[in-house]
OpenMM code with the backbone's topology and positions (N, CA, C; nanometers):
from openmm import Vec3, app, unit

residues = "UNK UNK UNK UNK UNK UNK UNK UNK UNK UNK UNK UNK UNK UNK UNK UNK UNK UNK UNK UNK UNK UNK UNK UNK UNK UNK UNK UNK UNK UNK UNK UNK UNK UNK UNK UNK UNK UNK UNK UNK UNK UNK UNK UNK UNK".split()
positions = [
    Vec3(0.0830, -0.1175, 0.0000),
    Vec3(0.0000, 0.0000, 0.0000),
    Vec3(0.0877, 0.1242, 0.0000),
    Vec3(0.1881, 0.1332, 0.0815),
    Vec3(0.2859, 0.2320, 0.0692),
    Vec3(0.3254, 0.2511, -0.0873),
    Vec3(0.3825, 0.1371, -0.1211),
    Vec3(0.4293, 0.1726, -0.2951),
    Vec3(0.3147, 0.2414, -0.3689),
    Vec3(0.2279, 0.1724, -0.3532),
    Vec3(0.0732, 0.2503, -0.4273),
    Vec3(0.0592, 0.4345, -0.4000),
    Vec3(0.1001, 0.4452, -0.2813),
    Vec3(0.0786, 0.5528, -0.2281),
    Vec3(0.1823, 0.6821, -0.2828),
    Vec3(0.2904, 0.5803, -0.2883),
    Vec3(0.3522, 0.7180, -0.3152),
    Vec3(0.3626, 0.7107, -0.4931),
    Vec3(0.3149, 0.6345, -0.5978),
    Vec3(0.2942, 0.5918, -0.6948),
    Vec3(0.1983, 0.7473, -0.7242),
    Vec3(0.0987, 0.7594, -0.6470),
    Vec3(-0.0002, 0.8636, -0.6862),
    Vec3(0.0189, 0.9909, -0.6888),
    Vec3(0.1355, 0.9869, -0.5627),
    Vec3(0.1845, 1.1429, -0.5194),
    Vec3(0.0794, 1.1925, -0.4246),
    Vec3(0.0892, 1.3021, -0.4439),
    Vec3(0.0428, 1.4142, -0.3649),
    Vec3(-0.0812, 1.4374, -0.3492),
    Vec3(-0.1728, 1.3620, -0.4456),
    Vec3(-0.3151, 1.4018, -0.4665),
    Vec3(-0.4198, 1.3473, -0.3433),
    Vec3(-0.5444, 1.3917, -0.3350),
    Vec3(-0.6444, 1.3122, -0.2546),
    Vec3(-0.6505, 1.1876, -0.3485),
    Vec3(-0.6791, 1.0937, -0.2732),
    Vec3(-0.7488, 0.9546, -0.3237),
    Vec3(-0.8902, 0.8969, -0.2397),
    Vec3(-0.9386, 0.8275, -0.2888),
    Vec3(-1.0339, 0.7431, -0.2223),
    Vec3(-1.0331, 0.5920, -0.2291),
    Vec3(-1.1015, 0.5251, -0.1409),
    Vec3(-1.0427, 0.3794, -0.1042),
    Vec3(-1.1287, 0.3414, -0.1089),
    Vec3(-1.1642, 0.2320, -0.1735),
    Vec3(-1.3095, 0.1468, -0.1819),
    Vec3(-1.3023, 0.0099, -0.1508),
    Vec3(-1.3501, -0.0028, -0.0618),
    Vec3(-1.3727, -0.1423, 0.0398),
    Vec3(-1.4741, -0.1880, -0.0480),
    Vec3(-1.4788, -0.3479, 0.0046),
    Vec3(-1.6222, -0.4481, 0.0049),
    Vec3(-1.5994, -0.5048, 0.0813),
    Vec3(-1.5605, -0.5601, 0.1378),
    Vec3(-1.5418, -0.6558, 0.2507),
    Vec3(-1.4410, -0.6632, 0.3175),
    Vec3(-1.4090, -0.7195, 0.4435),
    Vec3(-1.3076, -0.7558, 0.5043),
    Vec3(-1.2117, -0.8186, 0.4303),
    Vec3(-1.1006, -0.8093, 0.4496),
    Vec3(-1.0156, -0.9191, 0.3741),
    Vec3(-1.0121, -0.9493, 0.2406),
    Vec3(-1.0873, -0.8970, 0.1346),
    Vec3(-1.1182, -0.8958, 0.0138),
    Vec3(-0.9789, -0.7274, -0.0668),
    Vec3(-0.9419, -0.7760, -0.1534),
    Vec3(-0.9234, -0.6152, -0.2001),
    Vec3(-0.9640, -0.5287, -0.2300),
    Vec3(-0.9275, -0.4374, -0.2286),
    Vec3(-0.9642, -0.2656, -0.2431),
    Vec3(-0.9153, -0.1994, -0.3508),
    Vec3(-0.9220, -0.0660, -0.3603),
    Vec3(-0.8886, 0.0022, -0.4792),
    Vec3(-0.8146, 0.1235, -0.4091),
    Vec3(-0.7740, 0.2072, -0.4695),
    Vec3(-0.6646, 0.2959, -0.4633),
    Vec3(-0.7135, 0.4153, -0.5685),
    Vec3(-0.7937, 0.5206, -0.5836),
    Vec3(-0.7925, 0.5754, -0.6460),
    Vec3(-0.8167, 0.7014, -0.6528),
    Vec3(-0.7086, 0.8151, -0.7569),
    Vec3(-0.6712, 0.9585, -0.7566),
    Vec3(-0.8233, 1.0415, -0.7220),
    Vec3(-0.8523, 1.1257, -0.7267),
    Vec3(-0.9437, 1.2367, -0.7326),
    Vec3(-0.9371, 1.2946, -0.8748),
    Vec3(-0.8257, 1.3269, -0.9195),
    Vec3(-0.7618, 1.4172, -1.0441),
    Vec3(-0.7825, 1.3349, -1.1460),
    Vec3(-0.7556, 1.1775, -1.1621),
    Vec3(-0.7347, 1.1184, -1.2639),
    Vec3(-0.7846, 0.9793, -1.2789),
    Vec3(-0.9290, 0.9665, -1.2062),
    Vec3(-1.0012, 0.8709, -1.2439),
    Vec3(-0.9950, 0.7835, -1.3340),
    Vec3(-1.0045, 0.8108, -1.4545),
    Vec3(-0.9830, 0.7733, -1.5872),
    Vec3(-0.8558, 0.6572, -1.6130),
    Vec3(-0.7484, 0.7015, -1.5404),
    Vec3(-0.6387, 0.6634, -1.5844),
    Vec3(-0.5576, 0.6110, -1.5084),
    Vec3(-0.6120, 0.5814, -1.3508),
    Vec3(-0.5364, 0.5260, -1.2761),
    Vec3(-0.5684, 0.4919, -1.1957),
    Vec3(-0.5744, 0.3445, -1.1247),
    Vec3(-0.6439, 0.2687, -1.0219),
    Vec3(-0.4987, 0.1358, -1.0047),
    Vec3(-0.5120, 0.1754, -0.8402),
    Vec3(-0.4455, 0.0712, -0.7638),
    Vec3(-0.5151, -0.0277, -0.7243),
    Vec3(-0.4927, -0.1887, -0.7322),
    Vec3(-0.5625, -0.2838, -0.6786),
    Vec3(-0.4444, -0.3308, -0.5538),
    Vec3(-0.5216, -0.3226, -0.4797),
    Vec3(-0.4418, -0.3666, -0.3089),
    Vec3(-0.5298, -0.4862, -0.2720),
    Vec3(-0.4188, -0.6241, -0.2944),
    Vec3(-0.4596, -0.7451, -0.2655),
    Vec3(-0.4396, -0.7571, -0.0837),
    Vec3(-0.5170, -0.7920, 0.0084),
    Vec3(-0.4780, -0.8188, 0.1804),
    Vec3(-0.4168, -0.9600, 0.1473),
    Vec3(-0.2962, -0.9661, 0.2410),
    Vec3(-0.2484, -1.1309, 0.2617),
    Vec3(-0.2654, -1.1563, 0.3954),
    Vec3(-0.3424, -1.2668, 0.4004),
    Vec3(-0.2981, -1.3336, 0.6020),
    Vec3(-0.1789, -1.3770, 0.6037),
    Vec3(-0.1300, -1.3383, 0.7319),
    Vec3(-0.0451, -1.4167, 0.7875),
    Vec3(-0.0552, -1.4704, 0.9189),
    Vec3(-0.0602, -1.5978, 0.9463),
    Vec3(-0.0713, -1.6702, 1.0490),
    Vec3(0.0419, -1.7383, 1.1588),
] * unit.nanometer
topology = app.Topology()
chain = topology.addChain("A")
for resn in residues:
    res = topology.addResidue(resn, chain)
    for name in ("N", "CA", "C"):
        topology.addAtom(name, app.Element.getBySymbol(name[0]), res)
């Protein structure tokens, strides 16, 4: 998530959940269109 983060820079983003433990998204304010992070969760036990 860090790499993602600084991938975007400086901008607002928003984070879109569905579920626990499921992945999420990563995405600019500015540049919808053209750029989306997928952030897989891993367990570790």
């Amino acid at each position: 998530m860090k790499d993602a983060l600084q991938g975007i820079g400086g901008t607002s983003i928003v984070l879109a959940f569905t579920a626990p433990l499921r992945p999420f998204t990563l995405v600019p304010t500015e540049d919808k269109e053209h750029f989306v992070q997928l952030i897989t969760p891993v367990r570790t036990f």
